[in-house]
C-alpha positions in Angstrom: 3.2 -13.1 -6.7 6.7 -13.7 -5.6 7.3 -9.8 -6.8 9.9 -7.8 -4.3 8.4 -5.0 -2.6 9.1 -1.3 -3.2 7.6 1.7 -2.2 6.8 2.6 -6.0 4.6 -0.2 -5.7 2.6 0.9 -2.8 -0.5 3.0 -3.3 -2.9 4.4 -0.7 -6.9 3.9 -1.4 -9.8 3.4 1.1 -10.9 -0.4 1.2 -13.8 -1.5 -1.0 -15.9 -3.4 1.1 -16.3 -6.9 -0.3 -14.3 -6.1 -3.8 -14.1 -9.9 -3.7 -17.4 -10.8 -3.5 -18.7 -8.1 -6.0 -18.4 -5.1 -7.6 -20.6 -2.9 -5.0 -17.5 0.0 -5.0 -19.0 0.7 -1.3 -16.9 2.0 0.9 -16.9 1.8 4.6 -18.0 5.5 6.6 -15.4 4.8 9.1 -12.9 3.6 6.7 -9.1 4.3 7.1 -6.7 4.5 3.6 -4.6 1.8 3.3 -1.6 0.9 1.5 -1.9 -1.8 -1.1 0.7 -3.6 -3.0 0.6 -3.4 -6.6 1.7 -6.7 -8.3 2.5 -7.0 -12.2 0.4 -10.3 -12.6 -3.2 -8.1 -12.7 -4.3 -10.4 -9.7 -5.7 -8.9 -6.1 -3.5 -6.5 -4.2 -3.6 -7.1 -0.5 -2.9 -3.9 2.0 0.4 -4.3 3.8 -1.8 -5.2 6.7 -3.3 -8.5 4.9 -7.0 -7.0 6.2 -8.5 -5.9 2.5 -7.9 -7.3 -1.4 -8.8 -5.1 -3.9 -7.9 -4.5 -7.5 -6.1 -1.5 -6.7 -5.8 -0.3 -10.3 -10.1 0.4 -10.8 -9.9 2.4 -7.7 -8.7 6.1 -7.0 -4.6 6.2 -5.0 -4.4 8.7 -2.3 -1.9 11.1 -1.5 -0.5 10.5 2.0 1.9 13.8 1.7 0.7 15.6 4.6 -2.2 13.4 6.0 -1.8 13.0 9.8 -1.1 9.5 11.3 -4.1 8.8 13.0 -6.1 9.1 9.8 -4.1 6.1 8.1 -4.0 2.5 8.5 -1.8 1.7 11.6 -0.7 -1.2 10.2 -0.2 -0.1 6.7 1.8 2.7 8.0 4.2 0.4 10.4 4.6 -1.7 7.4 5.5 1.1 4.9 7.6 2.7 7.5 9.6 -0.3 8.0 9.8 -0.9 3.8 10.8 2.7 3.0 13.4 2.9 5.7 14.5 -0.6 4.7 14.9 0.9 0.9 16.7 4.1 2.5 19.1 1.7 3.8 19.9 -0.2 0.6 20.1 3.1 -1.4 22.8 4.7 0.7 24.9 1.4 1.3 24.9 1.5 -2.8 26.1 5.4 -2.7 29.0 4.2 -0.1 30.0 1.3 -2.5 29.9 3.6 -5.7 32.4 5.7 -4.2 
């Protein structure tokens, strides 16, 4: 659970309403992709926006490249924004130092 976070562990996937509860596999009509956090201990992965649990590994990941904004999960996205520029930071301060 105490697993760092990294973009290669973030997937995309429409929320499964009440995944849960039960194993209904409905999804919402009005429903929004977000991205969930794949953890190594095989227990539910929450969506950067702590709104949906699912086990992320039963259900289909979506491809973002190319999918407009205002289709995706605000929060997700502000959240993997943040993470990926974050990582982009990290990744050239280590180029710098290897110099």
């Amino acid at each position: 659970m105490g697993q760092e976070r990294s973009i290669k562990n973030i997937v995309w996937q429409l929320p499964i309403a009440s995944a849960e509860n039960n194993n209904t596999d409905y999804v919402h009509g009005n429903a929004k992709p977000h991205a969930f956090a794949i953890c190594d201990d095989n227990l539910m992965n929450w969506s950067l926006c702590k709104k949906y649990g699912q086990y992320s590994e039963q259900y289909e990941a979506i491809n973002i490249e190319g999918v407009e904004e205002k289709y995706l999960c605000k929060k997700c996205l502000n959240s993997y924004k943040k993470l990926k520029k974050k990582e982009e930071i990290i990744n050239e301060s280590q180029k710098i130092y290897r110099s």
